[in-house]
C-alpha positions as CSV (number, residue, x, y, z in Angstrom):
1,X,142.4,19.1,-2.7
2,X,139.1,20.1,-4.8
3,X,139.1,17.9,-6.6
4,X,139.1,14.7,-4.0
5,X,136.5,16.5,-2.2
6,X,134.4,16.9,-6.4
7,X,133.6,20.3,-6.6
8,X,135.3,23.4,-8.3
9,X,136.5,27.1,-6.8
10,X,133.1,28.9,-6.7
11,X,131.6,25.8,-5.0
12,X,134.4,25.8,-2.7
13,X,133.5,29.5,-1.5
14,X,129.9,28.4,-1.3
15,X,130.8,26.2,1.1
16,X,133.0,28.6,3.1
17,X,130.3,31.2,3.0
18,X,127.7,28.5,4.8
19,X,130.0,27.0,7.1
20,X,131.0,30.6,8.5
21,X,127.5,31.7,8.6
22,X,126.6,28.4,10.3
23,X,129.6,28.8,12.7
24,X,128.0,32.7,13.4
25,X,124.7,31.0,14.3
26,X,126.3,29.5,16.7
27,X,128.9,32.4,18.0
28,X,126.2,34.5,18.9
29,X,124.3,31.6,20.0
30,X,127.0,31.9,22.9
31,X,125.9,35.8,23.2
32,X,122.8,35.0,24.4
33,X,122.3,31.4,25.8
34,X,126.2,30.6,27.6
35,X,125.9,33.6,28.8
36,X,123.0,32.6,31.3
37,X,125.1,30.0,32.2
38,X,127.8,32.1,33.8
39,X,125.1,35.0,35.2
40,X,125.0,33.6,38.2
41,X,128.1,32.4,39.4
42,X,129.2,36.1,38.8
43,X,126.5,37.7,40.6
44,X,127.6,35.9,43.5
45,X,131.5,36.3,43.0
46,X,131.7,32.4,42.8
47,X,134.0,32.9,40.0
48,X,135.6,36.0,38.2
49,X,134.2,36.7,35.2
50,X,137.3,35.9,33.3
51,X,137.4,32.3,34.7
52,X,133.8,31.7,34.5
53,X,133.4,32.4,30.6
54,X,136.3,30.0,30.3
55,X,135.4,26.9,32.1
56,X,131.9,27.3,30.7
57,X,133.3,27.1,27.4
58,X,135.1,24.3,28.2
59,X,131.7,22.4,29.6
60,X,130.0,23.5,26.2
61,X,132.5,21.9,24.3
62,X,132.1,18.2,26.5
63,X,128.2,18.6,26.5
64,X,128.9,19.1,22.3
65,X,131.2,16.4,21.6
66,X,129.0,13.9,24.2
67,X,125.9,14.9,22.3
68,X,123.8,12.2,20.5
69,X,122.9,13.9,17.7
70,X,119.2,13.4,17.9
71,X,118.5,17.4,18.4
72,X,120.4,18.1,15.1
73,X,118.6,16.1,12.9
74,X,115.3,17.2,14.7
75,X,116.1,20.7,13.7
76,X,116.6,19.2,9.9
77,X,113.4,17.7,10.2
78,X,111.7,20.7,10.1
79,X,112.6,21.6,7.0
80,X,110.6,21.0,3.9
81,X,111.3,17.8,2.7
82,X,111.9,18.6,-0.8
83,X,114.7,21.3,0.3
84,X,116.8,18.7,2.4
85,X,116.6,15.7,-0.4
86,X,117.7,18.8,-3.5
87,X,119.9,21.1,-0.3
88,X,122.6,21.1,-3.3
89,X,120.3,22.5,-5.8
90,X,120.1,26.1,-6.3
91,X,116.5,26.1,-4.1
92,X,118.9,24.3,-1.4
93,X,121.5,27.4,-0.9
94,X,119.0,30.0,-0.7
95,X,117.1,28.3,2.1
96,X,120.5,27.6,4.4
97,X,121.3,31.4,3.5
98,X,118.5,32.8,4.3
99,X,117.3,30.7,7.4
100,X,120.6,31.3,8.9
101,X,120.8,35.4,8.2
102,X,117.3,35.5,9.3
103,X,118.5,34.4,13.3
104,X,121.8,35.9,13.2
105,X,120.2,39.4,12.4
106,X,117.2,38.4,15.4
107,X,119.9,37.4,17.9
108,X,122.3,40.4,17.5
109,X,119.3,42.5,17.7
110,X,118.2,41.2,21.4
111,X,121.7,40.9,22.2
112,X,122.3,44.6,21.3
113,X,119.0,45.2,23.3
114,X,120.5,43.0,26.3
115,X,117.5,40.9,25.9
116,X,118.0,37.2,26.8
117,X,115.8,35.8,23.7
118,X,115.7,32.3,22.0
119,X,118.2,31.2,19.5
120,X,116.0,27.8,19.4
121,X,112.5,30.4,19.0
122,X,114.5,32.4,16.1
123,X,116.0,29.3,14.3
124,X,112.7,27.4,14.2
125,X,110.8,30.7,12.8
126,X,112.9,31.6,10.2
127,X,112.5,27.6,9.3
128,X,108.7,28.1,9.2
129,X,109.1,31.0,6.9
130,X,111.3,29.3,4.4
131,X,109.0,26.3,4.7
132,X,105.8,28.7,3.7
133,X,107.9,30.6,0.9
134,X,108.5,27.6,-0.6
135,X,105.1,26.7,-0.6
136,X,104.0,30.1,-2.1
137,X,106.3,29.8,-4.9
138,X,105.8,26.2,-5.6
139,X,103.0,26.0,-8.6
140,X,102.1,22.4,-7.5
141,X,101.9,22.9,-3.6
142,X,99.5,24.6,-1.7
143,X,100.3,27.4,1.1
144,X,101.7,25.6,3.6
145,X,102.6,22.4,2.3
146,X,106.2,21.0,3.4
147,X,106.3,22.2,6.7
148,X,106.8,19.5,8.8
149,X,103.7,20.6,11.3
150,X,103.4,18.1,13.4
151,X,107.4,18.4,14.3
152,X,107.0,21.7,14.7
153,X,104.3,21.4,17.1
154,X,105.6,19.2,18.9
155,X,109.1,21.7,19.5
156,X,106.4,24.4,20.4
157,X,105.2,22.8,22.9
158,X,109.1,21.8,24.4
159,X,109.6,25.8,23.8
160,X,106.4,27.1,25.2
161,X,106.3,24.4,28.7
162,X,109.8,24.6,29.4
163,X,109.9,28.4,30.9
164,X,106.8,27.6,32.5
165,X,108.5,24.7,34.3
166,X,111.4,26.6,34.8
167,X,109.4,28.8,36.5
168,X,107.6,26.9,38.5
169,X,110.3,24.3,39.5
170,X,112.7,26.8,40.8
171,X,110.5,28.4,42.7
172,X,109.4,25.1,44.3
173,X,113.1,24.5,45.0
174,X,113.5,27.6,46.9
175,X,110.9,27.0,49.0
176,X,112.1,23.3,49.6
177,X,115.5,24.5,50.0
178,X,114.2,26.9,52.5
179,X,112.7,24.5,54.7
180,X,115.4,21.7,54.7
181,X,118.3,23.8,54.6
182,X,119.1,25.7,58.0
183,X,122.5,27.8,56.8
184,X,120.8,31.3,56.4
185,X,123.9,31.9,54.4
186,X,123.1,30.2,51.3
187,X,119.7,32.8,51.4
188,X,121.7,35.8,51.5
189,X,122.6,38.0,49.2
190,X,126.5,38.4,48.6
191,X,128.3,41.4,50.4
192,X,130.6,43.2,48.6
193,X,133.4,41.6,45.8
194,X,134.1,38.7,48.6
195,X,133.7,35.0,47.2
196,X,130.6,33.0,49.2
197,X,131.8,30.2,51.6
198,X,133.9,27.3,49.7
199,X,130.6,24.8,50.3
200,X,128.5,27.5,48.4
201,X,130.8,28.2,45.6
202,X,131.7,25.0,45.2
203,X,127.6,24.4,44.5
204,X,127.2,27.4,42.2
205,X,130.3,26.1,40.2
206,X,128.7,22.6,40.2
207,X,125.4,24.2,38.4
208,X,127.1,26.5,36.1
209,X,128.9,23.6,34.9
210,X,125.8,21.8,34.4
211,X,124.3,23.7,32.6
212,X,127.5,24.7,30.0
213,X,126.9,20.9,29.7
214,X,123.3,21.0,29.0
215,X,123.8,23.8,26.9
216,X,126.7,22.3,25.0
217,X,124.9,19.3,24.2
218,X,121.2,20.4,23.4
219,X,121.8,24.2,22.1
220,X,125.0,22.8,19.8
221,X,123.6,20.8,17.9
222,X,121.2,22.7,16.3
223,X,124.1,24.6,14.4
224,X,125.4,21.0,14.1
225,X,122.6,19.4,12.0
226,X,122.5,22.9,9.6
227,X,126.5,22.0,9.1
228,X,126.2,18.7,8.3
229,X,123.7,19.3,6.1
230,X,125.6,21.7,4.1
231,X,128.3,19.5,3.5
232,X,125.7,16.7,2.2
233,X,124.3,19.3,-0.2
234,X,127.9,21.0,-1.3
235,X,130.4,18.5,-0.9
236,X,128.5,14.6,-1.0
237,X,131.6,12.6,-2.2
238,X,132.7,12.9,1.2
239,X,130.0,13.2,3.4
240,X,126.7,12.3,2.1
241,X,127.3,8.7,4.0
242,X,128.5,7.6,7.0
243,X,132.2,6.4,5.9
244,X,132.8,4.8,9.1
245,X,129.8,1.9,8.4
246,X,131.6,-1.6,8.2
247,X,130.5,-4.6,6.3
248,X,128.4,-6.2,8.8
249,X,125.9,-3.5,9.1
250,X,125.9,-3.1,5.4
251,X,124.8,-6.9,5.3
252,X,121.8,-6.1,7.3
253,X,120.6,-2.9,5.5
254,X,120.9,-5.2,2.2
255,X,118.5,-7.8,4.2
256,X,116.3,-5.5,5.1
257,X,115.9,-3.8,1.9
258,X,115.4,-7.3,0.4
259,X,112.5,-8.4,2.8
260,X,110.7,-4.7,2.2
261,X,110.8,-5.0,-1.1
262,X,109.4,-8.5,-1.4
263,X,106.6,-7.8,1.1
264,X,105.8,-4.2,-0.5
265,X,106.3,-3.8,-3.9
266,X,106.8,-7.8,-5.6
267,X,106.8,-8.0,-9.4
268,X,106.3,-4.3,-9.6
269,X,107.8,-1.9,-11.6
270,X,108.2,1.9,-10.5
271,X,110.7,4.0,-12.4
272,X,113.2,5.7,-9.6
273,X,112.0,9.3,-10.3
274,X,108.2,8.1,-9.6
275,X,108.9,6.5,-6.4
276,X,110.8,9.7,-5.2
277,X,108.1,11.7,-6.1
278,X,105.7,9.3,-4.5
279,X,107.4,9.4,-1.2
280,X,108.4,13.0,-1.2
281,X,104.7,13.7,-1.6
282,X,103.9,11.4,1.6
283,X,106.3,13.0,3.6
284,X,105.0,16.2,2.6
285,X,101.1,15.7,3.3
286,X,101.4,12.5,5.8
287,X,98.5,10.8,3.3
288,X,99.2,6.9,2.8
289,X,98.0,5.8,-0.7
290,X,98.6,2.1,-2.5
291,X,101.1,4.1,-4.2
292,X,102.8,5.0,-1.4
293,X,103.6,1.5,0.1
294,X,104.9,0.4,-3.5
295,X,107.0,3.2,-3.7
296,X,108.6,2.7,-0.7
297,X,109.2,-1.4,-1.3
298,X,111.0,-0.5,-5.0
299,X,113.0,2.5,-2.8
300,X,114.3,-0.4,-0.8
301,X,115.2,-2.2,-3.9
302,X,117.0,0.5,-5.3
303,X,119.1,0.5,-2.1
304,X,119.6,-3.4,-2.1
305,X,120.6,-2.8,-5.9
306,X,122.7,0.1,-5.1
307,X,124.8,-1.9,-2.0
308,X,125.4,-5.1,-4.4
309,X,128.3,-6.9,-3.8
310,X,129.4,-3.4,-1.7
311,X,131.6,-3.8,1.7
312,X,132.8,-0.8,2.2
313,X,130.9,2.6,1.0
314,X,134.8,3.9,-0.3
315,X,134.1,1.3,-2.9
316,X,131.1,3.6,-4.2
317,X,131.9,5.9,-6.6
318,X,132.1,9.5,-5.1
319,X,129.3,10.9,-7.7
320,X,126.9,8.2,-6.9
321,X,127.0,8.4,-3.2
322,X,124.3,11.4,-2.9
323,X,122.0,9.2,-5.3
324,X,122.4,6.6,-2.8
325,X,121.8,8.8,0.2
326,X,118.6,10.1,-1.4
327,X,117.4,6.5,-1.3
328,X,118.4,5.6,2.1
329,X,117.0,8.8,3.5
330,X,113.2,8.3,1.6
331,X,113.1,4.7,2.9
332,X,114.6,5.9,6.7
333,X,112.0,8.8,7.0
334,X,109.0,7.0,5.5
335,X,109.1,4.3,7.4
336,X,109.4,6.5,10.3
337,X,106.6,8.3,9.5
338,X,104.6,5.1,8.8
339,X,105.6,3.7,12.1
340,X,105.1,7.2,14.3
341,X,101.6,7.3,12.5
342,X,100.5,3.7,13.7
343,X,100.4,3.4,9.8
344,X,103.2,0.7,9.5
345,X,101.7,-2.0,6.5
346,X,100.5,-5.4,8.7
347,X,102.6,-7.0,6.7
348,X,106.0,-6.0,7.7
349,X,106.8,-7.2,10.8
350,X,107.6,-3.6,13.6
351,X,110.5,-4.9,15.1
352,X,112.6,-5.8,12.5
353,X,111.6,-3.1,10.6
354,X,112.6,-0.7,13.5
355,X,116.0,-1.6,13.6
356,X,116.1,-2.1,9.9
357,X,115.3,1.5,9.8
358,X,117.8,2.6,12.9
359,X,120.5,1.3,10.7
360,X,119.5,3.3,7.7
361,X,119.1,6.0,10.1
362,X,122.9,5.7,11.5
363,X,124.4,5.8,7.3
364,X,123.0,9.2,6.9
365,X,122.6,11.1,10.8
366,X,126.0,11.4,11.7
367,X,128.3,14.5,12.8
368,X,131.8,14.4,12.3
369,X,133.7,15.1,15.6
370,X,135.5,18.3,13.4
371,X,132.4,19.7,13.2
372,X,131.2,19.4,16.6
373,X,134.8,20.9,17.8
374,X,133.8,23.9,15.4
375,X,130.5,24.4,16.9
376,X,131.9,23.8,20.3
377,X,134.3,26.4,19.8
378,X,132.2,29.3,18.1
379,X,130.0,28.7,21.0
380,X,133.0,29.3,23.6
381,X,134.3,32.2,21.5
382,X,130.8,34.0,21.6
383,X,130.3,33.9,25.5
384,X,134.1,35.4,26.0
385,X,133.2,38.3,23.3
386,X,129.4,39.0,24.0
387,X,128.3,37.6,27.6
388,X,127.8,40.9,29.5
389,X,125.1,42.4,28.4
390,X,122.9,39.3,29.0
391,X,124.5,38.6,32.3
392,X,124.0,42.3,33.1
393,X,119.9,41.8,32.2
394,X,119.4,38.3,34.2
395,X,121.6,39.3,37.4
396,X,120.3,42.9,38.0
397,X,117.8,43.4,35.9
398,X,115.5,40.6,36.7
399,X,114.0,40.7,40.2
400,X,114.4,44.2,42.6
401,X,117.0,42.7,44.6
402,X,120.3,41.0,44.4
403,X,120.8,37.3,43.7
404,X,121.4,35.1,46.3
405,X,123.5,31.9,46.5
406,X,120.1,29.6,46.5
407,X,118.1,31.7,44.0
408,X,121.3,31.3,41.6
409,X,121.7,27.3,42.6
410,X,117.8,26.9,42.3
411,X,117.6,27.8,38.9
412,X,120.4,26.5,37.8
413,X,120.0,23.1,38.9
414,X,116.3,22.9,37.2
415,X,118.0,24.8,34.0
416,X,120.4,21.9,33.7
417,X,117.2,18.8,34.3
418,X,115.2,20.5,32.4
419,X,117.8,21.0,29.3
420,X,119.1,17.2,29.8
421,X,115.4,15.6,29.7
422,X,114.7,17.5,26.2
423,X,118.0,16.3,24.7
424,X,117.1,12.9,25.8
425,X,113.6,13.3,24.2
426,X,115.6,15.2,21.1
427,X,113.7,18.4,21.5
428,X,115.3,21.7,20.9
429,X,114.4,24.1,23.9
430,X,115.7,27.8,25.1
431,X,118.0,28.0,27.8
432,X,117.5,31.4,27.9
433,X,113.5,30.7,28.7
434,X,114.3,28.3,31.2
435,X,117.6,30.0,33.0
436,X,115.6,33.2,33.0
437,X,112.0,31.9,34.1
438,X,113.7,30.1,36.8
439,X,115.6,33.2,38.2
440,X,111.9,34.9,38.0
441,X,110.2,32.3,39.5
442,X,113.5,32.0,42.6
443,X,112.4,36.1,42.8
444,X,108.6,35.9,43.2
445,X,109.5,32.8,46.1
446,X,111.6,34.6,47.8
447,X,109.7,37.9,48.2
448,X,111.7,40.0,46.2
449,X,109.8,40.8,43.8
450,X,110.2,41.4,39.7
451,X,111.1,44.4,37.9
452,X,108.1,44.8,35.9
453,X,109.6,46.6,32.6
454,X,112.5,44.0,32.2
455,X,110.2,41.3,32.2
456,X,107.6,43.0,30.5
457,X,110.3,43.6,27.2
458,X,111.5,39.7,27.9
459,X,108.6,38.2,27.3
460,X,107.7,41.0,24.1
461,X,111.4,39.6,22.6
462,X,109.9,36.3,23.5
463,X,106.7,36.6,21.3
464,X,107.8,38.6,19.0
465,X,110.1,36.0,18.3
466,X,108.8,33.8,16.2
467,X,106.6,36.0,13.8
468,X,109.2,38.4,12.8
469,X,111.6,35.3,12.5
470,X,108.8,33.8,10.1
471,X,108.6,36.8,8.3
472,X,112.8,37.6,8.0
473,X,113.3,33.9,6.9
474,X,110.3,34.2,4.1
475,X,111.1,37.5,3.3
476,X,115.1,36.2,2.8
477,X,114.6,33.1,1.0
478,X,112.8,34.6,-1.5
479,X,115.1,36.9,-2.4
480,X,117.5,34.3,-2.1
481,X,115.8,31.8,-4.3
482,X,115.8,34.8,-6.8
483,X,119.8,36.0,-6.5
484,X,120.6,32.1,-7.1
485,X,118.4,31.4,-9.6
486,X,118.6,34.5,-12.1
487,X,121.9,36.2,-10.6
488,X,124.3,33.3,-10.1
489,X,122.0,30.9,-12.3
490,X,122.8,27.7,-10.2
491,X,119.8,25.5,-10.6
């Protein structure tokens, strides 16, 4: 069985040892982020405990396997560039070790502490940190070069405005809800173990599952994009391309290829390792040079050259499929980049060249359904194990007095539009901010009040987030870099 997949036994437990610890990532991920899912239709004795954990799982696991994908590769894109092209080199392993150890240790920390932090906040830190380690210890790069900045700046902002609007919506809602709703009921807190009116339950149950879904399909695929780029980096005969593309499609890319390298790089002759190292270099610093364009059209040969007389990518040999996926990839993302940038050459013409570039896109950003199962599934199994202590912090701990039905339905519902927009958009965001903001916000609405040293060590676990997370995942990698470099010596 290795040997169809083309590696040996020690690359084989490689690739166990990062699945699993991907997989954990996402386990604990359930800790912290499904559990706010279920908080409040237990506060409220809409459903058992037992029963809630359960169907929220379930939810997770539709809003996973429904997911586009475009939140997974957004995580990847923060990475430094030269990292995810060479993720099989020795450089490649240290960074997915040490990125993922760095939020696992973060989350169980908070978790431990009962504090609802951000698996999104930790993830994208201890990305930050391997990005700047690897510019420290690069001889040609300066500090801070690779870091995708203006991705990360823009998942920031999702990060820092969502709790905000969670915030602010669900208080908003209340106070709408108050006004056009006359059943004093649903504003009441819950007496005793005894279930809320069917109507009420039946709306708490309707927002829990919402936001499973929401959480399923934005939160999941950030362990989703880390696995499939492990299996790229450890295991490319099989899934460096998208098997599933047919001949049609393949066609087009070939056309496309042809036309950009005609319009870009005619009569020129650039040596493959130049024009990677050319449009590595753009993606890194974002500078267009004459060099850069040229690069980029003899890329797009390379591919044409590479899909010749090519139907089906089984037809590829299994040890030239990564080569392949490296060209596709430079091509996809500069031309991305080009085109975000306003930057696009005049003469290539945008909309061919946007879907010329979609369907480069599709051969490489794809998830295989067992992986979004797996994810799906270590996200259920971490809500059944660890949910109470985060439940405990957002349904008591929060405001001074005791949920009630609309407070719980109110922030739910904005939890589960706010969550859906991002994934549209392909932004990762907190569910945790947003669930929990919301629940403050529904408090200071309704009159109840906050309880001042539980939001006070929230929002510490919230800022302290990302520095430590940069630190753990600098700190990490380069000890990693070190252990697989002069310990295991895998290059």
């Amino acid at each position: 069985m290795l040997d169809s997949l083309g590696i040996d036994t020690p690359t084989a437990f490689l690739l166990v040892l990062a699945l699993g610890l991907a997989l954990s990532f996402e386990f604990v991920n359930g800790f912290h982020d499904t559990a706010n899912a279920v908080a409040t239709v237990i506060y409220t004795n809409s459903l058992e405990p037992g029963y809630a954990v359960v169907w929220s799982g379930c939810w997770n696991l539709i809003g996973v396997l429904t997911s586009s994908g475009a939140v997974a590769f957004g995580i990847v894109a923060l990475l430094p560039v030269e990292l995810v092209i060479n993720v099989g080199s020795g450089a490649g392993f240290a960074m997915v070790f040490s990125l993922l150890l760095s939020a696992i240790i973060w989350n169980v920390g908070t978790w431990y502490l009962g504090l609802p932090a951000s698996s999104s906040h930790t993830l994208i830190g201890s990305i930050v940190g391997v990005g700047l380690m690897n510019s420290l210890l690069s001889p040609d790069s300066a500090f801070g070069d690779g870091v995708n900045w203006t991705k990360v700046a823009d998942t920031v902002k999702a990060l820092v405005l969502s709790p905000l609007i969670g915030f602010a919506l669900a208080a908003l809602l209340l106070i709408i809800a108050k006004k056009v709703l006359s059943n004093p009921a649903l504003f009441k807190a819950p007496e005793g173990k005894a279930p809320p009116p069917m109507w009420i339950r039946s709306l708490l149950v309707l927002t829990c599952t919402g936001v499973s879904f929401a959480h399923g399909s934005n939160d999941g695929q950030k362990g989703m994009g880390l696995i499939v780029l492990i299996l790229v980096g450890i295991v490319p005969t099989a899934f460096a391309l998208n098997m599933a593309t047919d001949a049609a499609t393949l066609d087009k890319i070939r056309a496309g290829s042809v036309v950009v390298e005609q319009k870009l790089a005619a009569g020129a002759t650039v040596p493959l390792d130049t024009a990677h190292k050319t449009l590595t270099e753009y993606l890194r610093h974002g500078q267009v040079k004459p060099e850069t364009l040229t690069a980029l059209g003899a890329t797009a040969g390379f591919v044409n050259h590479d899909l010749e007389g090519i139907e089906d990518f089984s037809a590829i040999p299994g040890n030239q499929r990564r080569a392949l996926r490296l060209n596709i990839y430079l091509v996809s993302e500069t031309l991305a980049r080009l085109t975000k940038a306003k930057k696009l050459p005049a003469q290539l013409d945008a909309a061919a060249t946007g879907q010329y570039q979609s369907l480069l896109k599709g051969v490489t950003n794809f998830i295989p359904n067992w992986v979004k199962f797996a994810v799906a599934l270590a996200l259920g199994l971490g809500t059944m194990i660890g949910w109470k202590r985060i439940v405990v912090t957002v349904g008591e701990k929060i405001g001074k007095a005791h949920l009630t039905y609309g407070q719980g339905a109110s922030a739910e519902i904005v939890a589960f539009g706010t969550i859906e927009a991002a994934d549209l958009l392909g932004l990762p965001v907190s569910t945790t901010h947003i669930l929990s903001s919301g629940i403050a916000g529904t408090m200071v609405a309704n009159g109840s009040g906050v309880q001042k040293d539980t939001v006070r060590n929230i929002i510490l676990a919230w800022v302290l987030t990302l520095p430590v997370c940069v630190l753990l995942g600098a700190a990490l990698f380069g000890a990693g870099l070190f252990f697989v470099l002069h310990v295991l010596g895998v290059r």
